[in-house]
Steps between C-alpha positions, in 0.01 A plus 500: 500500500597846421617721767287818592735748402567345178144499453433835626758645258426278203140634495592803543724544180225281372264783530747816404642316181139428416392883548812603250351408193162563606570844542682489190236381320281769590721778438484620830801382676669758765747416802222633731191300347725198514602595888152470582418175346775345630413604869155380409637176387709482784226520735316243347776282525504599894180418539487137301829411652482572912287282716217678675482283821925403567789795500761287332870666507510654203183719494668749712774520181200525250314761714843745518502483089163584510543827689786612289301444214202679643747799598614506145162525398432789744781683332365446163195610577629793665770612184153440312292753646825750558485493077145530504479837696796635360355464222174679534721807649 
């Protein structure tokens, strides 16, 4: 059986090489845009992947990478609205 990290991080380059071409495909494809559906992904992953009634060891791990990428997100978001109101002064 594969280990949970292995897992963890296989489906999650699952889901961002997946999202590449996509985007592609659509003509749409931005560094931000694919930020965000990456985070989305991961979470997904976070949520199929950790046990609901045991804490095994490495959910404390998992949970860490998810607040960095929820900080990162905050910062986008932030750098986002910064262009957005410089932009309508």
């Amino acid at each position: 059986m594969v280990e949970f990290g292995l897992r963890a991080v296989g489906g999650h380059l699952a889901v961002m090489l997946a999202v590449i071409p996509i985007l592609v495909g659509f003509g749409v494809f931005s560094l931000p845009l694919f930020y965000v559906i990456s985070l989305i992904g991961f979470l997904i992953i976070y949520e199929l992947l950790t046990p609901v009634t045991v804490q095994p060891w490495w959910k404390r791990r998992l949970t860490v990478v998810a607040v960095f990428w929820l900080a990162g997100f905050g910062l986008l978001a932030g750098w986002q609205v910064s262009r957005i109101v410089s932009a309508t002064i």
